[in-house]
DRENSEGU-127903 format. One record per residue (C-alpha): residue in three letters; x, y, z. Coordinates in Angstrom, 3 decimals, decimal comma, padded with zeros to 6 digits, always signed. Each point is the difference from the previous one (the first is absolute). Layout:
['Ala'; [X; Y; Z]]
...
END
This chain:
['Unk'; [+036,212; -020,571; +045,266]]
['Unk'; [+000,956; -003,314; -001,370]]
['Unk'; [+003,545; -000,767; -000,725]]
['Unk'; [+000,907; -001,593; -003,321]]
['Unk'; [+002,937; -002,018; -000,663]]
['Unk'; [+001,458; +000,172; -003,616]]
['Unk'; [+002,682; -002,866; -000,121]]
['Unk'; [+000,856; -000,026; -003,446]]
['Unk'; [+000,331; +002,708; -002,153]]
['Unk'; [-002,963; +001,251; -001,952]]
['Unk'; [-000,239; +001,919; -003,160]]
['Unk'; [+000,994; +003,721; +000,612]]
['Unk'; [-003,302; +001,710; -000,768]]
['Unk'; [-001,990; -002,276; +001,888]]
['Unk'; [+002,168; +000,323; +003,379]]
['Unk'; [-000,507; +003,735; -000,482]]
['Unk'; [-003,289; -000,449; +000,017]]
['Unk'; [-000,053; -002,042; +002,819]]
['Unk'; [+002,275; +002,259; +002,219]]
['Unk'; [-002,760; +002,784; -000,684]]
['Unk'; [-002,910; -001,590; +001,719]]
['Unk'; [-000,462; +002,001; +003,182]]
['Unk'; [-001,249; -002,827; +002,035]]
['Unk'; [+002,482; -002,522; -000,845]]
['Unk'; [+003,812; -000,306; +001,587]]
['Unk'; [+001,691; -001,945; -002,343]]
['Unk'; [+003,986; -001,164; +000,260]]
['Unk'; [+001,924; -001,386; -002,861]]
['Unk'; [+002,322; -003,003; +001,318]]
['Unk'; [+001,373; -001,980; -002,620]]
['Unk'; [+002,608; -002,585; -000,155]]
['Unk'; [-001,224; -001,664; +003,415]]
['Unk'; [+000,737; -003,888; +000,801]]
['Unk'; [-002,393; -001,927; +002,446]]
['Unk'; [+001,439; +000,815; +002,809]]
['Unk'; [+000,108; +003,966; -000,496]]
['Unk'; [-003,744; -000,168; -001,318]]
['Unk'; [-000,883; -002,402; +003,501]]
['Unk'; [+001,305; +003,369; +001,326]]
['Unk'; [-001,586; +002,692; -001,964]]
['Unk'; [-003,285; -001,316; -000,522]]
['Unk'; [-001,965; +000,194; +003,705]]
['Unk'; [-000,605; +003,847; -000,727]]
['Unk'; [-001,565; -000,215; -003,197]]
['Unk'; [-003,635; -000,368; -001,060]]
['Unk'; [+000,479; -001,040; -003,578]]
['Unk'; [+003,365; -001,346; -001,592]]
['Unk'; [+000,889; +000,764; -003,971]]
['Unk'; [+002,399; -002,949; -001,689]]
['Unk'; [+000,703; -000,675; -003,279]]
['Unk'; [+001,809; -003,012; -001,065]]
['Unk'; [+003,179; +000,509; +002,127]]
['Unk'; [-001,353; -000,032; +003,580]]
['Unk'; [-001,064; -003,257; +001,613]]
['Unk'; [-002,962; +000,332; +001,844]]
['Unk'; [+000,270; -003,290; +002,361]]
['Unk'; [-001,947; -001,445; +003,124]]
['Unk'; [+002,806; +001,272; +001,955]]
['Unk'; [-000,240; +003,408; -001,315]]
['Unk'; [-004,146; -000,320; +000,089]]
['Unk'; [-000,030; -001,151; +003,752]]
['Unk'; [+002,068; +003,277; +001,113]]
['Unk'; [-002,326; +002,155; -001,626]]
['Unk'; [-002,207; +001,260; +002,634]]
['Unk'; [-001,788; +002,894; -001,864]]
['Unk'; [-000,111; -001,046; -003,506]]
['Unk'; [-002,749; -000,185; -001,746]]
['Unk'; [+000,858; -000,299; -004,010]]
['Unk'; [+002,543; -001,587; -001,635]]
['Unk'; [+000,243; +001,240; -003,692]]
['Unk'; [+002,329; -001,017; -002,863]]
['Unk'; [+000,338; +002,225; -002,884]]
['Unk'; [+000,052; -003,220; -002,402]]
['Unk'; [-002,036; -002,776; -000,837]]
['Unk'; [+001,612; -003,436; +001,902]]
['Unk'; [-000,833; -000,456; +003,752]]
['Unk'; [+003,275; -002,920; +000,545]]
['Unk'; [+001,833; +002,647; +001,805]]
['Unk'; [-002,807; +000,640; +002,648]]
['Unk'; [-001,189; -002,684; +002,655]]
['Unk'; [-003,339; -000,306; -000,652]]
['Unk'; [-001,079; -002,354; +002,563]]
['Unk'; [+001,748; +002,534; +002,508]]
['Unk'; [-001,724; +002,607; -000,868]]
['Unk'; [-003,696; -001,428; -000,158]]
['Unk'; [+000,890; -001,810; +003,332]]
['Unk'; [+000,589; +003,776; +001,511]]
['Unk'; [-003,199; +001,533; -002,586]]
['Unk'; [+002,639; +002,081; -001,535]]
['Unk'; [-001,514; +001,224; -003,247]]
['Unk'; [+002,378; -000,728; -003,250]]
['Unk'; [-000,543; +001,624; -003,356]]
['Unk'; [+002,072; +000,430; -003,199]]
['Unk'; [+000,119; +002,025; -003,485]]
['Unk'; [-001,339; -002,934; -002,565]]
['Unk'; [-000,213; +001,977; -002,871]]
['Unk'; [+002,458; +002,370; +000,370]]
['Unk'; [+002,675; -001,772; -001,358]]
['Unk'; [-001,988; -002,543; -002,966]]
['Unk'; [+001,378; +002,024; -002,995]]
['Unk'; [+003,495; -000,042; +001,304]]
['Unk'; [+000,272; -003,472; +000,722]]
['Unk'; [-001,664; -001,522; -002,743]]
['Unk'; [+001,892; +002,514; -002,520]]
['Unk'; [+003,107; -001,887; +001,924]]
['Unk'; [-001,401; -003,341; -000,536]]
['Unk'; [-000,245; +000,540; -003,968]]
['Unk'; [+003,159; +001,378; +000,066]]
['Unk'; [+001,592; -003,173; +001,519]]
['Unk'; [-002,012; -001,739; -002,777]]
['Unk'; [+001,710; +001,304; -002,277]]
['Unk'; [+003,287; -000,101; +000,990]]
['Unk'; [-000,267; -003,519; +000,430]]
['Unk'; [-001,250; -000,943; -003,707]]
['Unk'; [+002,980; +002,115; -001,314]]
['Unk'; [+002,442; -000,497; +001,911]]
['Unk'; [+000,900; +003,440; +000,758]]
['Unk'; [+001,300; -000,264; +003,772]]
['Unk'; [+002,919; -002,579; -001,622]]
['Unk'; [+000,125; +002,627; -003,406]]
['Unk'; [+000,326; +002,912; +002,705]]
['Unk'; [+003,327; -001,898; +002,195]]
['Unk'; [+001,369; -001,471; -004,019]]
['Unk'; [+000,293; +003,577; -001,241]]
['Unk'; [+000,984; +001,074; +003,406]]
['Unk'; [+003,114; -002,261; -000,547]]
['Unk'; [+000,448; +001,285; -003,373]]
['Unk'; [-001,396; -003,262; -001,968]]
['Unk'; [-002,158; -000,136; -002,981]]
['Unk'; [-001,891; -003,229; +001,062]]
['Unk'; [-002,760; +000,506; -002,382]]
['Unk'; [-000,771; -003,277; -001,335]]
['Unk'; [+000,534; -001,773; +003,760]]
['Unk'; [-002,862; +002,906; +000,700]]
['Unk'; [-003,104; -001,175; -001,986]]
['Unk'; [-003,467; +000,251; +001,787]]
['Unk'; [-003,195; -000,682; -000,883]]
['Unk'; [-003,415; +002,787; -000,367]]
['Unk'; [-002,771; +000,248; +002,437]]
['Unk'; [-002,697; +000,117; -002,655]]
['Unk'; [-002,089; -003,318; -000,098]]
['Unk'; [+001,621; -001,490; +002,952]]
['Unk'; [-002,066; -001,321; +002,927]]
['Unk'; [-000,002; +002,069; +003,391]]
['Unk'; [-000,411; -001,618; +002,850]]
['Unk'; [-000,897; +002,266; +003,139]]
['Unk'; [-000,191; -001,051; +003,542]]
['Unk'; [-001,551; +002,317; +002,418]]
['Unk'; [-002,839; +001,855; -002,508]]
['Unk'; [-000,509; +003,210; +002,372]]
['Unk'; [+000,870; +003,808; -000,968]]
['Unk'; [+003,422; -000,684; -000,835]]
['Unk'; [-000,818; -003,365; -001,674]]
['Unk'; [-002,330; +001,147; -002,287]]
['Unk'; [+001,418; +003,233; -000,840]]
['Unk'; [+002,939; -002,067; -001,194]]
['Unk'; [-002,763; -001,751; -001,786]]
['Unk'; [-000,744; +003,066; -001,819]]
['Unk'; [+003,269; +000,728; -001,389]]
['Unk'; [+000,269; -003,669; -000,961]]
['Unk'; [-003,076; +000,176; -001,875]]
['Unk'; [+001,496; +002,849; -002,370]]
['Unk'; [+002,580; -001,818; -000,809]]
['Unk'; [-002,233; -002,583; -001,482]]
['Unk'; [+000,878; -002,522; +003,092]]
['Unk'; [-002,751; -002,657; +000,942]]
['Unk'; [-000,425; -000,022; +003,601]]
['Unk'; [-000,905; -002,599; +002,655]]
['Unk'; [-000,686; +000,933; +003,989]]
['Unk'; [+000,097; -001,537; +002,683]]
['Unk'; [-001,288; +001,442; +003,667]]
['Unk'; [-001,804; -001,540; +002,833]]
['Unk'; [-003,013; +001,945; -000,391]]
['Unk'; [-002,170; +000,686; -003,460]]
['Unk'; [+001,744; +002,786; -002,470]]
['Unk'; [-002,510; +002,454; -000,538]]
['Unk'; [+001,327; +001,678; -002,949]]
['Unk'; [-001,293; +001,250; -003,667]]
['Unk'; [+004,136; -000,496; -001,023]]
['Unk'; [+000,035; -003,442; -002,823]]
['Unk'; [+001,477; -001,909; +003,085]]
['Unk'; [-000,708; -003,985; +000,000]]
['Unk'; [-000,095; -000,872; +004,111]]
['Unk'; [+001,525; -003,674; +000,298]]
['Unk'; [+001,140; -002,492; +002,701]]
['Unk'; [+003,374; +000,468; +001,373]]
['Unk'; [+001,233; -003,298; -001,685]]
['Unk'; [-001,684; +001,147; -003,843]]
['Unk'; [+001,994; +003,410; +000,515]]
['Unk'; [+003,067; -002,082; +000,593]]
['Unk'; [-000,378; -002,233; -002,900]]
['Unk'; [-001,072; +002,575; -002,467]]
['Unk'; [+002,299; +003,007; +000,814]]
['Unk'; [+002,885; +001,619; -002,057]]
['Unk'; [+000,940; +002,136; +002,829]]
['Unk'; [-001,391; -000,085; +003,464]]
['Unk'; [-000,440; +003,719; +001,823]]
['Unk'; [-000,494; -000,187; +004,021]]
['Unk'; [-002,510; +002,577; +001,778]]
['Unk'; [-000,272; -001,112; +003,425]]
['Unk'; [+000,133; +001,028; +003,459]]
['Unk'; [+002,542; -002,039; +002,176]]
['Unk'; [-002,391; -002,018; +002,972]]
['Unk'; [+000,627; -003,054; +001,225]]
['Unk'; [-002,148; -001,970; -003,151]]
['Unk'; [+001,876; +001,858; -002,610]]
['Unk'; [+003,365; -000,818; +001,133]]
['Unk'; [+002,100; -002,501; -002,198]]
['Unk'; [-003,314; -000,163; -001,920]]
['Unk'; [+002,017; -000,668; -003,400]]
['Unk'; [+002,761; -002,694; +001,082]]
['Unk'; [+001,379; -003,034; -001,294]]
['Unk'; [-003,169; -001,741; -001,157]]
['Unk'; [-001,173; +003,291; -001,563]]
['Unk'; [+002,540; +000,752; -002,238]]
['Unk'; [-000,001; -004,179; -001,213]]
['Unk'; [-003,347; +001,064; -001,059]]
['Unk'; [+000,795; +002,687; -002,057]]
['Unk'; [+000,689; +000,120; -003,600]]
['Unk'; [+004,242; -000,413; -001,270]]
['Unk'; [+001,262; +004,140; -000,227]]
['Unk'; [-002,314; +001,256; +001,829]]
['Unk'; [+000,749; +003,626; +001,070]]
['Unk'; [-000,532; +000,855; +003,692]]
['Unk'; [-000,734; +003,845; +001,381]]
['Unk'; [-000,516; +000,720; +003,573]]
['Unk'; [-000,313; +003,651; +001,451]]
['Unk'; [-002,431; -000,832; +002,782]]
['Unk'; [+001,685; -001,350; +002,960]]
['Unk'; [+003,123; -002,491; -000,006]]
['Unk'; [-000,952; -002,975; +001,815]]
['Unk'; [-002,872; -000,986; -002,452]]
['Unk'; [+002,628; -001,437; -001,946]]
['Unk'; [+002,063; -003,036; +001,930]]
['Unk'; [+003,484; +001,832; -001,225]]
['Unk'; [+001,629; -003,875; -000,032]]
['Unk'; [-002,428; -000,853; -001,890]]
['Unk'; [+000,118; +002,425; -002,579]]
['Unk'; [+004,060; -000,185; -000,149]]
['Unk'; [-000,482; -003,883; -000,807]]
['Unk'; [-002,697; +000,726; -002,835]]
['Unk'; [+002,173; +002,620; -001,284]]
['Unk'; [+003,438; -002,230; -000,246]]
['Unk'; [-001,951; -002,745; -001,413]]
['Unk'; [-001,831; +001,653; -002,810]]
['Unk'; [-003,359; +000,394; +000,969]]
['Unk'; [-000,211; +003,090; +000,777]]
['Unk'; [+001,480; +002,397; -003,202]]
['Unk'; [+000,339; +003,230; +002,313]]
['Unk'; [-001,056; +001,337; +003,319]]
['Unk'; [-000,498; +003,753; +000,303]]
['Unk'; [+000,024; +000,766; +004,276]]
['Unk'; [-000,439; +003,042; +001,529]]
['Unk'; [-001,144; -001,837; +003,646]]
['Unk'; [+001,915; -002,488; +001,866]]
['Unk'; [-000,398; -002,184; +003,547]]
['Unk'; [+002,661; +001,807; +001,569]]
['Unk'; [+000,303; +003,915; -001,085]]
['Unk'; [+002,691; +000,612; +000,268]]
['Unk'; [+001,366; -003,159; -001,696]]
['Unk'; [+002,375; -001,762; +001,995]]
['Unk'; [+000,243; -003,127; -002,668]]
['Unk'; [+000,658; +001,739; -003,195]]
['Unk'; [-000,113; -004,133; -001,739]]
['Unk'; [-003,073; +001,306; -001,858]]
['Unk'; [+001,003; +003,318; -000,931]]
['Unk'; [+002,758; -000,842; -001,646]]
['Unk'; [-001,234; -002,325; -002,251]]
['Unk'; [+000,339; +001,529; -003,668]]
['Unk'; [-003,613; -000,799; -000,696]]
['Unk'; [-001,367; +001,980; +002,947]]
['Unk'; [-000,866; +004,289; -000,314]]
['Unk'; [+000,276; +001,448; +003,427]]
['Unk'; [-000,536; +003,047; +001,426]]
['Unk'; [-000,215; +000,765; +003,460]]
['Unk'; [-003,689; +000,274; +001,022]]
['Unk'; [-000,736; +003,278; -001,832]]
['Unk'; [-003,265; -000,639; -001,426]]
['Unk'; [-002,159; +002,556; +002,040]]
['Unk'; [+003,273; +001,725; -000,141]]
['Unk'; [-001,048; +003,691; -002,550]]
['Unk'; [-000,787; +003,150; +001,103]]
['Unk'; [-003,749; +000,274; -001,149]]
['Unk'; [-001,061; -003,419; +001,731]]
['Unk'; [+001,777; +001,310; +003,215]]
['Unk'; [-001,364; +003,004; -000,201]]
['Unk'; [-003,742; -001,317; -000,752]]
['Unk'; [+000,996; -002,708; +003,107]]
['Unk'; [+001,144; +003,381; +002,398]]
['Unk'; [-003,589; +001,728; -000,271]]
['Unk'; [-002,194; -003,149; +000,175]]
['Unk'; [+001,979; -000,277; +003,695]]
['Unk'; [-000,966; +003,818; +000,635]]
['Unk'; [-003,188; -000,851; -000,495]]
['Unk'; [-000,338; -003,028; +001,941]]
['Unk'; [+001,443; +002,041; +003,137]]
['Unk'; [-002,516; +002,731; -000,963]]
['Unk'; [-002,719; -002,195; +000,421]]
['Unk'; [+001,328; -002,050; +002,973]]
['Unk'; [+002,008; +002,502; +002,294]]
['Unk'; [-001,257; +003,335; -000,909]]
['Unk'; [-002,941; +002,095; +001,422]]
['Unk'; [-000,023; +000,849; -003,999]]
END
């Protein structure tokens, strides 16, 4: 019988699931640091994480038995890799699970940020009528710029494209699409863009990808959106571009550290933050929780 680790929680329905296949012995363990998951993880022959639980070398080279690593997400940055390839541990993850929910998220931060409404929300909150302080600008006509043109990417694409957005890509590899998307260089994006939306995985030629010499390139107001993974975005750099004008707004749901321990950024009244909640609704979860039933299934189960 192989013994599953589940380390952070999973949707309901799906762990029920799970618990019912006969010829798995699965444990829910949540809330574990490094050192308690060095501990726990020698008996197990596949380990369950979302984004909370670190899976590091140290953690990797204790784990005598395991076999599969899977995340119930789309990013990898909280799993060593290297480690894991080094020991031919087998790593998978739920890619599509979650592409509605975040790029629903993304286009919601959008928005906010061209009307203001995270700085209308705290004004009426403090019982001012700030309304002419408060004027934004529409969506409709206005150059999209999107970096990282996979699932999420393009589905924000989509929802772009309806509101009568022109839209620009940018991705390492070819967009294979039928979606009215113009692929560019990185640099045309950055000159042409009204607002710049981020959809990319966190490795180590991603990180800091828009700094200081990025945002010079970009046009004056632009408006920047990232709810992919925090250190894209060189948070210094993005402060300075915010106090000096260039950029108009920043909508964040990601950040280098999570959680924040230099708040600098977040409480600049241009920025929109939440707290890394784009994968964050019930159906996506859900959706994420069976696509990791299924990849045990298939894996660690006679079935």
């Amino acid at each position: 019988m192989k013994k599953i680790l589940v380390a952070d929680a999973l949707n309901p329905e799906a762990f029920e699931e799970l618990q019912a296949i006969s010829d798995l012995d699965v444990t829910l363990k949540t809330g574990m640091d490094e050192q308690e998951l060095v501990r726990t993880i020698p008996d197990y022959n596949a380990v369950v994480v979302r984004s909370a639980t670190k899976v590091t070398k140290n953690a990797i080279d204790a784990a005598t038995n395991l076999e599969l690593i899977v995340r119930a997400g789309i990013g990898l940055d909280n799993i060593d890799l290297e480690a894991a390839k080094d020991k031919g541990i087998q790593v998978a993850n739920t890619p599509s699970a979650t592409t509605y929910t975040v790029s629903e998220m993304a286009f919601g931060l959008m928005l906010s940020a061209v009307r203001n409404l995270g700085q209308a929300n705290l004004s009426m909150k403090e019982h001012k009528w700030e309304k002419k302080l408060l004027k934004g600008s529409e969506l409709f006509e206005k150059t999209l710029g999107i970096i990282g043109s996979g699932r999420i990417g393009l589905d924000v694409a989509k929802k772009a494209l309806a509101f009568g957005m022109k839209v620009i890509a940018f991705d390492v590899v070819d967009i294979q699409t039928d979606l009215d998307v113009e692929q560019v260089s990185l640099d045309d994006l950055l000159t042409r863009a009204n607002i710049i939306s981020l959809h990319l995985p966190l490795s180590d030629s991603t990180r800091h990808m828009i700094s200081s010499d990025e945002f010079a390139k970009m046009k004056e107001g632009v408006i920047i959106v990232n709810a992919s993974r925090g250190g894209v975005v060189d948070e210094t750099a993005l402060l300075n571009s915010l106090e000096s004008g260039k950029v108009r707004a920043a909508s964040i749901d990601v950040y280098e550290k999570e959680p924040p321990v230099d708040f600098s950024l977040i409480d600049h009244p241009k920025v929109m933050a939440s707290p890394h909640i784009g994968a964050a609704a019930s159906e996506g979860q859900k959706r994420a929780g069976f696509e990791v039933v299924r990849i045990l299934k298939e894996n660690m189960s006679g079935r």
